[in-house]
N, C-alpha and C positions, 0 to 999 in steps of 0.2 A: 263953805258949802254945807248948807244943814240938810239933814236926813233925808227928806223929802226929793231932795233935788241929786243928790249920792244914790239912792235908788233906784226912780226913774234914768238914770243917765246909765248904771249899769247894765238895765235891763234893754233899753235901748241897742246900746253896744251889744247885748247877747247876739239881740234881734239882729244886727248886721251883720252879726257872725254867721249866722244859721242862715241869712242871706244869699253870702257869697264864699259858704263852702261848697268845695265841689262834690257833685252827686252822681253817681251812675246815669245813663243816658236813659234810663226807663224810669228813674225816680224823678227828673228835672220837671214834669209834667205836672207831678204832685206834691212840690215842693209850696205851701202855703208864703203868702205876703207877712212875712213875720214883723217884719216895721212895723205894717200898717198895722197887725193885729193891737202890736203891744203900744202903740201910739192910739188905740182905739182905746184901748184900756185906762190910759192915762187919762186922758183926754176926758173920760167920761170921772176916774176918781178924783181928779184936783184940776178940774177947768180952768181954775185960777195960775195953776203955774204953768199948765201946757195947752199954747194956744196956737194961732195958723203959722204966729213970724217961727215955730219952733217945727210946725210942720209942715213949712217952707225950708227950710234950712235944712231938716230931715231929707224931703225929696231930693234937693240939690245934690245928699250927698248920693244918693240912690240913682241919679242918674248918671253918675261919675261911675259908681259902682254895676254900674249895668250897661254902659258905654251907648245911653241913649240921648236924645238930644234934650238939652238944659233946661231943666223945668218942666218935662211932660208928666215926671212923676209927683214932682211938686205941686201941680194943679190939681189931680188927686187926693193927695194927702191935705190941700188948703180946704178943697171940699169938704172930705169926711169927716175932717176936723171942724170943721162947721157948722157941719149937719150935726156932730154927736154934743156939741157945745151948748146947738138950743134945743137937743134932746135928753141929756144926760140924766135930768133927774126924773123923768121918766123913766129913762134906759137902766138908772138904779135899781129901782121897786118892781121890773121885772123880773121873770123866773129864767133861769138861766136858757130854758129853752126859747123863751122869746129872743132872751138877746141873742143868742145865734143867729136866729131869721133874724133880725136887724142886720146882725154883723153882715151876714151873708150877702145883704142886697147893699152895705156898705162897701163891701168888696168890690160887689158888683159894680159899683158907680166908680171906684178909684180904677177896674181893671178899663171899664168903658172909656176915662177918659183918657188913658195911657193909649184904648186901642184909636180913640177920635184924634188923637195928634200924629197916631205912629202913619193912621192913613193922610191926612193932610199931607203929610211931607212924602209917602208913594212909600211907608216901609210897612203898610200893615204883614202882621205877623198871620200864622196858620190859621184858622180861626175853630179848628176840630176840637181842642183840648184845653184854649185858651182861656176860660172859665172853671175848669177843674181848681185850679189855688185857692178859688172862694170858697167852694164848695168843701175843700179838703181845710182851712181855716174856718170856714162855720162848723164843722165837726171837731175842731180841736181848742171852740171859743171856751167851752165850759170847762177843759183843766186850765189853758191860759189864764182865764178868771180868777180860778180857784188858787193858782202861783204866785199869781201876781198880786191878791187881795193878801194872801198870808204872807207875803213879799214883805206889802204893804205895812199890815197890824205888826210884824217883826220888828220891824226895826223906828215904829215908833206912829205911823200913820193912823188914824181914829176917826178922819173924816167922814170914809164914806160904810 
């Protein structure tokens, strides 16, 4: 496994961690899509090694982990990964303030289609607070960035 791929797979794994730790019942509201961020991040520095079948695979394990039905989050994650695939090297050459607002309406489209499936099957969730993760992940995209880029240059990455 070279560099590149030892990396992203760690940070990954963070991101599942900070997932599905448990958090007080007044913080769960504002607990940010940490997959998704650090899969947004990837996704835009080495297109080439992380692409939909990885953030398919990612979802699958997110719905295991969140005991929702099998691929509602993976249809999310196949999107954003999509959209940031034939955006990325735009999404580069912006200031980190832009890519927030990206991210943020990236969120936006992975939390929409989590909420378009959950209602399909008759479990939509509260809909009061249910946008707050985006919101609290677009304000935590620019250190993400900034960890995951010096992540990046660390331990060998020059691409982007």
């Amino acid at each position: 496994m070279n560099s590149n791929a030892r990396i992203s797979t760690l940070t990954i794994i963070s991101a599942f961690m900070l997932t599905i730790i448990p958090l007080p019942a007044w913080a769960q509201a504002l607990r940010p899509d940490w997959v998704t961020l650090v899969l947004i991040y990837w996704a835009m520095a080495i297109p080439a090694s992380i692409g939909v079948t990885i953030a398919w695979s990612l979802g699958l394990l997110l719905d295991v982990a969140h005991g929702a039905l099998l691929g509602q989050h993976a249809l999310g994650l196949v999107l954003v990964t999509y959209i940031v695939h034939s955006q990325h090297q735009r999404m580069r050459i912006s200031s980190l303030l832009q890519q927030a607002i990206v991210v943020f309406f990236l969120l936006i489209i992975k939390q929409l289609m989590v909420l378009w499936v959950s209602g399909i099957i008759g479990q939509a969730p509260d809909i009061g607070l249910y946008f707050v993760p985006s919101l609290v992940g677009a304000l935590l995209w620019p250190w993400i960035y900034i960890i995951l880029r010096d992540l990046r240059r660390r331990f060998g990455y020059r691409a982007m």
